[in-house]
C-alpha positions in Angstrom: -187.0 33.9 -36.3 -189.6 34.9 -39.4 -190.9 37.6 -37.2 -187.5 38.8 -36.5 -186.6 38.7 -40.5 -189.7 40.7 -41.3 -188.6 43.1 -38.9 -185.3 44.0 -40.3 -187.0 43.8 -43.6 -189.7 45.9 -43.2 -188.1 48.5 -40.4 -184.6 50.5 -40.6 -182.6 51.1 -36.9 -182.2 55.1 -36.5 -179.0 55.7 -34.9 -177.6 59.2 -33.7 -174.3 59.5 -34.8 -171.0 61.8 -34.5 -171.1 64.5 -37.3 -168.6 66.9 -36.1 -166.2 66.8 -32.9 -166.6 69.9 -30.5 -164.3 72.2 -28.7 -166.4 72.0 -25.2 -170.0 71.4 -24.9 -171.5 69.5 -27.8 -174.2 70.8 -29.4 -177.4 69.6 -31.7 -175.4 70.4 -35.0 -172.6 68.0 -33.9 -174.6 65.4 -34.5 -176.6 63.5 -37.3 -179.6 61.2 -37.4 -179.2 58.0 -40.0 -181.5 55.3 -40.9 -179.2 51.7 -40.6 -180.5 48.4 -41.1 -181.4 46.5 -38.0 -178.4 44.2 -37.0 -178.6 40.7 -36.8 -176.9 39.4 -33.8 -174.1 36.8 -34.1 -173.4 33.8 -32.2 -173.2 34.5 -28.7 -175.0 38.1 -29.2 -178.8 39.0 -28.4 -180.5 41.8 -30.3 -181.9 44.4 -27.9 -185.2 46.4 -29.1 -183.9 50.1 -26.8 -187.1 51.3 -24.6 -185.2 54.7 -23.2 -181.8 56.3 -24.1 -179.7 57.6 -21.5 -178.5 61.8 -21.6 -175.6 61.7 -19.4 -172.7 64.5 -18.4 -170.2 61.5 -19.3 -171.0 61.7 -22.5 -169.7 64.8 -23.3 -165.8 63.6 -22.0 -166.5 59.9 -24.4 -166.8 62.6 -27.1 -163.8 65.3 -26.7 -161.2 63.5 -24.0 -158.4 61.6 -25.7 -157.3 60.6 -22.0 -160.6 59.3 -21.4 -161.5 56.1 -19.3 -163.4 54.5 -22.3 -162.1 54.5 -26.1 -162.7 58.0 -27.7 -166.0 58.1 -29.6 -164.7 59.3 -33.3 -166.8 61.1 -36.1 -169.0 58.7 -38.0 -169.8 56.6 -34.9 -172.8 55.7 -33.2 -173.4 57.7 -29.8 -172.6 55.8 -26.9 -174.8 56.1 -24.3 -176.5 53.9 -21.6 -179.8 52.3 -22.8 -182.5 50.2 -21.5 -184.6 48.0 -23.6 -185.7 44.3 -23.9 -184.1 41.4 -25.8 -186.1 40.4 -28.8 -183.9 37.7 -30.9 -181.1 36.1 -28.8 -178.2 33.7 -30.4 -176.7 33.4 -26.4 -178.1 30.9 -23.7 -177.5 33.8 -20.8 -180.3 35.8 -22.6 -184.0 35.0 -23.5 -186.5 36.9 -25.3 -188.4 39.0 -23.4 -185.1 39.8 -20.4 -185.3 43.3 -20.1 -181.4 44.5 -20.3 -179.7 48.0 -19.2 -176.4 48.5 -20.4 -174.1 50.6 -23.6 -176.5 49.6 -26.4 -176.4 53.9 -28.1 -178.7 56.2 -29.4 -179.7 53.9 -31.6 -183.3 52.0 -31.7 -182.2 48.3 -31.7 -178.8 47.2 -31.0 -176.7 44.1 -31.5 -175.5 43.1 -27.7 -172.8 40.9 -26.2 -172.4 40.1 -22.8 -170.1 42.6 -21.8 -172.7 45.1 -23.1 -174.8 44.6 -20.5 -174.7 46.3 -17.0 -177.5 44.1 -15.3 -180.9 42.1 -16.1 -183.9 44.1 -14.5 -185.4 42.2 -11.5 -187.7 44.9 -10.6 -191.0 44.1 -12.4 -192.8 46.8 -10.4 -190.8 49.5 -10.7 -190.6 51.4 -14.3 -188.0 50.0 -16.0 -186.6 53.8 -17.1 -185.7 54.2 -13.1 -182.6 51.5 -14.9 -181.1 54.6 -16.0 -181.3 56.5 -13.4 -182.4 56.1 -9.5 -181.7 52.2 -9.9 -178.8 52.7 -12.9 -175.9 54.4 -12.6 -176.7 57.6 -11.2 -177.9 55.6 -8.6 -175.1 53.6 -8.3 -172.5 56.3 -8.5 -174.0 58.1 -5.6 -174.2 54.8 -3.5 -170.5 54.3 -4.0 -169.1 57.7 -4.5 -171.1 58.7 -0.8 -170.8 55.2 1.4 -167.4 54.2 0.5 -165.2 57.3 -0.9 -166.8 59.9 1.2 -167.5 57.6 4.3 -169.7 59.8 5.8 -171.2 59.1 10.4 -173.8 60.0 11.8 -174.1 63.1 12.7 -171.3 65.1 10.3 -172.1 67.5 7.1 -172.4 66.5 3.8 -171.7 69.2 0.6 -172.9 67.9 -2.5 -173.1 70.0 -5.8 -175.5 70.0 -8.5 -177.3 68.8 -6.0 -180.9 69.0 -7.5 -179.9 66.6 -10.5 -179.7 62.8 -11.0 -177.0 62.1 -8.8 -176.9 65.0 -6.2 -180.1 64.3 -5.2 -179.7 60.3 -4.6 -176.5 61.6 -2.7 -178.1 64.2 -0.2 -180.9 61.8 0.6 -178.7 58.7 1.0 -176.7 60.7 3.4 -179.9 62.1 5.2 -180.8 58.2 5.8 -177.9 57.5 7.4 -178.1 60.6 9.5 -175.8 63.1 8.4 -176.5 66.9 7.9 -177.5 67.0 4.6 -176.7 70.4 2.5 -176.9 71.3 -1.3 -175.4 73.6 -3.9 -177.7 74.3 -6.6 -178.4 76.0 -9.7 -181.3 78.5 -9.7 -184.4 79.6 -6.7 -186.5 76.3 -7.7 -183.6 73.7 -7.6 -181.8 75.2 -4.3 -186.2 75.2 -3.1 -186.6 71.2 -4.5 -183.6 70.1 -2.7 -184.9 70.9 0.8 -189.0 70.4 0.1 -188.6 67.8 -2.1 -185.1 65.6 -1.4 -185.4 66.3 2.3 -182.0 68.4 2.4 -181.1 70.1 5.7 -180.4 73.7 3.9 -179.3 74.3 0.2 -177.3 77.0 -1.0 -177.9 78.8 -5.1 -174.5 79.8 -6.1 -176.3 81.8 -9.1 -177.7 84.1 -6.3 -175.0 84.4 -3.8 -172.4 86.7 -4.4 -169.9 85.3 -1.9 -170.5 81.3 -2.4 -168.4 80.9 0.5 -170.5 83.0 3.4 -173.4 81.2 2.2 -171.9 77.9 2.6 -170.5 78.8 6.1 -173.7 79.9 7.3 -175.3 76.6 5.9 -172.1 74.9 7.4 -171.5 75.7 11.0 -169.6 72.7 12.2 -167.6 72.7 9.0 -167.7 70.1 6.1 -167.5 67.0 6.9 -167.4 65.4 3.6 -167.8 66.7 -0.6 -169.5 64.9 -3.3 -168.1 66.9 -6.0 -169.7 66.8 -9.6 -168.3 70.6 -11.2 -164.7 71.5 -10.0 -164.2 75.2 -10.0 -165.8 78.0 -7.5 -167.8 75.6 -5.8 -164.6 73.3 -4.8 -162.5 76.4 -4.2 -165.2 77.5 -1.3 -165.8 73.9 0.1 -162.2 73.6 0.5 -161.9 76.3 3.1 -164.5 75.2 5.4 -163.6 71.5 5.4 -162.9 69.8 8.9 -160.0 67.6 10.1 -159.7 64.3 7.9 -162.3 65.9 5.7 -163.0 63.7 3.0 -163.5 64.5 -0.9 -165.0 62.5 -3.8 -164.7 64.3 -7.3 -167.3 62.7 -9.3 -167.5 65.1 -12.3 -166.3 68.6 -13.8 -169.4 70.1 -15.1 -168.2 73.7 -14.3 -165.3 73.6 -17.1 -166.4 73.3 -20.6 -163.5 72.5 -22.3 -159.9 70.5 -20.5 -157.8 72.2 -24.0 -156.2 74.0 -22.9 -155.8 73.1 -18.9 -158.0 74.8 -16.4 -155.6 76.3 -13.8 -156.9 78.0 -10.5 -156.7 77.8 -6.7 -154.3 75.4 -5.5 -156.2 72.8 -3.0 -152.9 70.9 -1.7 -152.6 73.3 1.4 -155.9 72.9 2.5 -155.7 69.3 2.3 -152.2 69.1 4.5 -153.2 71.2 6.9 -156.6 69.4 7.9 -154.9 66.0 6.9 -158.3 65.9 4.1 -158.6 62.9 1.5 -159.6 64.2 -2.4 -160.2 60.9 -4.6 -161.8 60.5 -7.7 -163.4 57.2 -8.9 -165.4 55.5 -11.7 -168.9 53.5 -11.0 -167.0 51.2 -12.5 -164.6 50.4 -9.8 -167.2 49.1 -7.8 -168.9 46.5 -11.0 -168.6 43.3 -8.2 -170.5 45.3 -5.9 -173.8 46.3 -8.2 -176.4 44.2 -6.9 -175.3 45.0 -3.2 -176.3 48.5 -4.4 -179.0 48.0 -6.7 -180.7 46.2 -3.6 -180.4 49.0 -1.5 -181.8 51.7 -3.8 -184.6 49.6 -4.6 -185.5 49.2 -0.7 -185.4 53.0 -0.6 -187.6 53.6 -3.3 -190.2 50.9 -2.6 -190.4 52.7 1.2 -189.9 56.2 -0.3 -186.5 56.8 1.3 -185.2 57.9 -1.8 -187.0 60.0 -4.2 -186.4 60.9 -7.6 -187.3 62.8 -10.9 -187.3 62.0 -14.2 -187.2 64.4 -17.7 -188.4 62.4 -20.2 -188.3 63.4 -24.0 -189.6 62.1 -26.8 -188.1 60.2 -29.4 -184.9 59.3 -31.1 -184.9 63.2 -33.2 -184.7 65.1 -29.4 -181.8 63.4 -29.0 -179.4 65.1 -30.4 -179.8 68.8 -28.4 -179.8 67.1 -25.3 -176.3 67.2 -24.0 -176.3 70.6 -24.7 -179.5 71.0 -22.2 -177.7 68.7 -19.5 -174.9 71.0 -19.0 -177.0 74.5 -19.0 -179.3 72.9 -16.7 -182.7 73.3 -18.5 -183.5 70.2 -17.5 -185.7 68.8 -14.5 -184.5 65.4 -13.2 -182.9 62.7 -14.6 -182.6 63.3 -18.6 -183.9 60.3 -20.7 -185.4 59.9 -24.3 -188.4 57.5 -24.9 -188.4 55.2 -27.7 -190.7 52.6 -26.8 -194.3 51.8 -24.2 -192.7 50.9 -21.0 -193.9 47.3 -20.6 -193.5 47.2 -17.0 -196.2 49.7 -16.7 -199.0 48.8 -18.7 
């Protein structure tokens, strides 16, 4: 407890915070870095020392969406974001010193925690604990749920899945190439169309920067039809999926990426006759829907990774002033792999 009070009294906690709300994507001037003191945690809380910060596409919604899942994130407060770190001061029995935590702790260096903070304790002591965020976090989990039980893909069908080169695409297309479906990607660019097939082991992949006629390609990629959609922009790439889809298709929408900005509403092809006539389910969901069922998850992601099933990348910046530019650089896709900001040595790896 000495150590914990020299700490505070000797270090300051930078947080990013909200400086200015944007109209669309939000960029590095939005935001502002402070110097705060480091929190003491009250009874029942645990104070968290943050080892990586979390760049997510989410992030941008918590920001400008009044009609959000989660509380709007107003100017003047802290960035909410996913984090992983390790518990150095704890005031709860549930949490020791030295449990390594992932869960909404902010861009912020140390935070204050309660248990409903936390998404999960790491029991992975050989794996880096950054893959929390990511391949074992909720990417991870979101393409484990958004694939196996929205999409409900067999053996043997096709499998669409855009952005499929980034954090979640990629875990999607190469959980559905283990359980033996035809695997194909829309991508961004010549190198992340090339990566998904050499590198996530997709069946064909399609650049809709290149192609001219998004839906030809796809068709050619496609010849039995589409099967099932894991859909993370909206826009031209739904509009082409949507005419190739098979009887009792089935469509998860995950994300928006491809619209900027929800004010004023994005209008465009209408989707409801293509779902009548081949009798196709569209759903969206949350990770969240599926909280009782982590571990089930997190169990099979880390079998895959351990045998090299399931590969993945990780873009990893560093420190707390890269933050703020970051979201910016999610959504134009200058980014390779997950996104994530280093704060601390990863003590799971030396």
């Amino acid at each position: 407890m000495t150590e914990n009070r020299a700490l505070r009294g000797s270090q300051v906690n930078r947080q990013v915070w909200l400086k200015s709300r944007p109209n669309g994507i939000p960029r590095a001037e939005d935001f502002a870095i402070r110097d705060a003191p480091i929190p003491a945690p009250k009874e029942g809380e645990f104070l968290v020392r943050n080892s990586y910060l979390s760049v997510d596409p989410a992030m941008r919604g918590w920001i400008a969406d009044k009609s959000t899942y989660w509380p709007r994130i107003e100017v003047g407060d802290t960035m909410r974001a996913f984090a992983v770190g390790e518990v150095i001061e704890s005031r709860n029995p549930g949490y020791s010193v030295g449990d390594q935590v992932m869960g909404i702790f902010g861009w912020q260096d140390y935070a204050a925690a309660r248990v409903e903070n936390v998404m999960r304790k790491l029991r992975e002591p050989d794996l880096p604990m950054s893959l929390s965020l990511g391949v074992l976090g909720l990417n991870g989990l979101t393409a484990y749920f958004g694939l196996l039980d929205v999409c409900r893909p067999n053996t043997g069908e096709t499998v669409v899945v855009s952005t499929a080169a980034g954090a979640v695409g990629s875990a999607v297309g190469q959980i559905a190439r283990i359980k033996g479906c035809r695997v194909v990607g829309i991508a961004g660019g010549e190198q992340k169309a090339r990566q998904c097939i050499e590198e996530f082991g997709f069946h064909a992949a399609v650049d809709y920067k290149r192609e001219r006629d998004l839906e030809a390609a796809l068709r050619q990629a496609c010849p039995k039809g589409i099967d099932a959609y894991f859909d993370n922009t909206s826009g031209a790439a739904l509009d082409a999926v949507l005419r190739l889809i098979n009887v009792h298709a089935r469509i998860a929408i995950c994300g928006t990426a491809s619209f900027a900005s929800w004010e004023p509403w994005n209008t465009g092809p209408r989707p409801e006759r293509h779902l009548l006539v081949k009798r196709a389910t569209m759903r969206g969901f949350l990770t969240t829907d599926f909280a009782r069922r982590y571990e089930e998850a997190i169990a099979a992601l880390v079998g895959w990774v351990r045998t090299g099933q399931l590969k993945y990348r990780q873009d990893i910046r560093e420190g707390i002033e890269s933050a703020p530019g970051l979201i910016e650089t999610l959504y134009t896709g200058a980014n390779s792999g997950k996104l994530l900001i280093r704060l601390q040595r990863d003590p799971t790896r030396g």
